[in-house]
N, C-alpha and C positions, 0 to 999 in steps of 0.2 A: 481372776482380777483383770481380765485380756490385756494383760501383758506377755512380751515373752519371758522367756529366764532360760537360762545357758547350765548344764548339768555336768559336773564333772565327775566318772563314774568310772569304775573296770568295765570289761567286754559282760559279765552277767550281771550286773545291775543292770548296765545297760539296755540288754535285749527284756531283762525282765519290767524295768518303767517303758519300752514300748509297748511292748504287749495292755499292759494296766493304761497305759494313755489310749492305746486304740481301744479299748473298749470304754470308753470316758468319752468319745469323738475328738479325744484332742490332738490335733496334728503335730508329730515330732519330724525333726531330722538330723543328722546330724554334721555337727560342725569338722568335727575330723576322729577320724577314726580310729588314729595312731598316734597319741601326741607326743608320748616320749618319742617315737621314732623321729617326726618331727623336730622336735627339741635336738635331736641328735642328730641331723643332719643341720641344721641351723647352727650348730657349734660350731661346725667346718666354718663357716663366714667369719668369724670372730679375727681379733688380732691374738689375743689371749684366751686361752681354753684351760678347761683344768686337768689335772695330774692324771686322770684313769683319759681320757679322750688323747692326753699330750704320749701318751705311752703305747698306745694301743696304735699311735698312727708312726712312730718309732720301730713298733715290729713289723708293721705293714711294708716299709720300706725296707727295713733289713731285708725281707722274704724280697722283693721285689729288686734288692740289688744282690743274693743270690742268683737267681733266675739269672741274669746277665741281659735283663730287657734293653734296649735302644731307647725307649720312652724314659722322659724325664718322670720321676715320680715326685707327687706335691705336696709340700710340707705345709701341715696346715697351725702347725704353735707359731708363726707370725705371717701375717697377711700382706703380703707383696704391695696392694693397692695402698695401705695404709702409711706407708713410708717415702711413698714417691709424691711428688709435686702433681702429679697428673691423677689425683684419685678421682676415681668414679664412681661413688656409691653405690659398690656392690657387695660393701661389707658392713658391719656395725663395730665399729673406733670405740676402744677402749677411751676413757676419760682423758689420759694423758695425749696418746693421739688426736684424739677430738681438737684439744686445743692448741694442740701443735700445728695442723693443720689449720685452724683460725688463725691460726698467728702468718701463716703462711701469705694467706688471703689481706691480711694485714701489710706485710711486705708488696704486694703486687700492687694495690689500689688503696688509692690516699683518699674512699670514701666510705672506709669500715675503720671501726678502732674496737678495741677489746677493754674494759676495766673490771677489777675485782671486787666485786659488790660486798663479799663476806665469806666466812669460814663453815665447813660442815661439821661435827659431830669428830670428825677421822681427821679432821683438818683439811681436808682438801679443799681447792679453790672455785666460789661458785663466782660464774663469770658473765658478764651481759657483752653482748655486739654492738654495736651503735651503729647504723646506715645512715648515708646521708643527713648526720646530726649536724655537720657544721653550719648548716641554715635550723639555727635556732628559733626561731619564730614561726617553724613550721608544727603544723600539730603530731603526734607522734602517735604511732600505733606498736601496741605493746605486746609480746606474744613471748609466753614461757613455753617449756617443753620436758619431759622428762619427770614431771613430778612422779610419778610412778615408778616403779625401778623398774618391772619388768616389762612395760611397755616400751620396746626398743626402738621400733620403727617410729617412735615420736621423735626423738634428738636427733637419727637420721634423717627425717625426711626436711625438718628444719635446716641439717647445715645444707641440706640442697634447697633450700629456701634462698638461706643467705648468700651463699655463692650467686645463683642465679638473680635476685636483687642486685646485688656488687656490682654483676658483672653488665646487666642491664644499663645501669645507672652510670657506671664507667661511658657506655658507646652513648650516650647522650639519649639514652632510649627513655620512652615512660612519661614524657612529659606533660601529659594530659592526666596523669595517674600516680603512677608511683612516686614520682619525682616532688609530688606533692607532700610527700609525708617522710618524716627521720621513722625509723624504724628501733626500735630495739625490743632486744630478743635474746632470752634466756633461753640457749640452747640443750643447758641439760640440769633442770634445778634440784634433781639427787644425784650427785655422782655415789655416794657410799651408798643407799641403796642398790643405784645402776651396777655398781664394782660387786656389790655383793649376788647379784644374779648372774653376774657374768664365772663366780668362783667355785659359790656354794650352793645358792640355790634359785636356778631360773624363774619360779613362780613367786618371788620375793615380791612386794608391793611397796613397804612402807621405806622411811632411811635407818639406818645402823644406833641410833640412840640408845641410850640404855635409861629404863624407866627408874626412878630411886622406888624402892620398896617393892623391884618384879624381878624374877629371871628373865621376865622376856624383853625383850630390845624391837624399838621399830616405834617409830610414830607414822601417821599416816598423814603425809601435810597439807594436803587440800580437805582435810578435815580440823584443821587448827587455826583458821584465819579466826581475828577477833569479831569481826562482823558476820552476818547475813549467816550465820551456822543452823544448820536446819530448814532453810527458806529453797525452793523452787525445787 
């Protein structure tokens, strides 16, 4: 169909669809080679981790403060960056952090405000940012994030959006450009999906709903708008 497509497989599937693709001419490569490993090294960055990861970095240190090392050793069940005024997105913020931190950015500059748009499925709060909204008559550019749960580097890379917007707009910067438009921006529009890749299962996609008439739970919501369903 010359497209690509992305496979997810064990180490002998794997070598076995290369083999069958090179004799086809079709050029394979691959994307990573190790992804639990991956996966499990990306937990480290979290604020919150789960129970087998929080226990295992528990003995790490026991063993480590036996030994009588000099070296601090780092406790990774809460993220240092995630608590201080000074973060620097080097972690991915649980939900409540997230908007603790916006609330932060709230306090500092009187050109961002936060409201509560509605409720999830688990109740939690989905939240929008407002930049440079108090000039009403400006056109507004709209930008969600996080509909996916386990696309994580989307609600991170947005609150470094936001911050850097703010903080722009604050020094009187932008004004050929940004200054021109209120912003708003749905930093993380699943948190119970996002919450449930963060606990149970990192490859989650959809949010935590429960279907009437299924055991399974999850809608997918970029596939539920009433319009344009099926088009592009």
């Amino acid at each position: 169909v010359s497209r690509p497509a992305h496979l997810l497989c064990d180490r002998k599937q794997a070598r076995s669809f290369k083999i069958a693709a090179r004799k086809k001419g079709i050029q394979t490569k691959y994307v990573s080679k190790h992804l639990g490993r991956e996966i499990k090294k990306e937990a480290k960055t979290v604020d919150l981790i789960d129970d087998r990861i929080r226990q295992r970095n528990k003995t790490t240190d026991k063993k480590n403060k036996n030994k009588k090392k000099k070296t601090k050793t780092k406790k990774h069940d809460k993220n240092v960056h995630a608590i201080k005024n000074n973060f620097r997105h080097r972690s991915y913020l649980g939900t409540q952090l997230m908007y603790d931190w916006l609330d932060q950015l709230v306090e500092k500059f009187d050109n961002i405000k936060i409201e509560n748009i509605g409720k999830t499925g688990e109740d939690r709060d989905i939240k929008i940012v407002k930049i440079n909204s108090n000039q009403t008559d400006l056109p507004i550019i709209f930008i969600d994030a996080g509909i996916h749960a386990r696309e994580w580097i989307s609600p991170a890379a947005t609150l470094f959006l936001i911050e850097k917007l703010t903080k722009q707009l604050s020094k009187g910067r932008g004004k050929d450009d940004i200054s021109k438009f209120q912003f708003h921006i749905i930093p993380l529009a699943n948190p119970d999906g996002y919450e449930y890749t963060r606990k149970k299962d990192r490859m989650w996609r959809k949010n935590t709903v429960k279907n009437p008439g299924s055991s399974c739970i999850g809608v997918d919501l970029n596939r539920n708008f009433p319009e344009g369903y099926g088009i592009g």
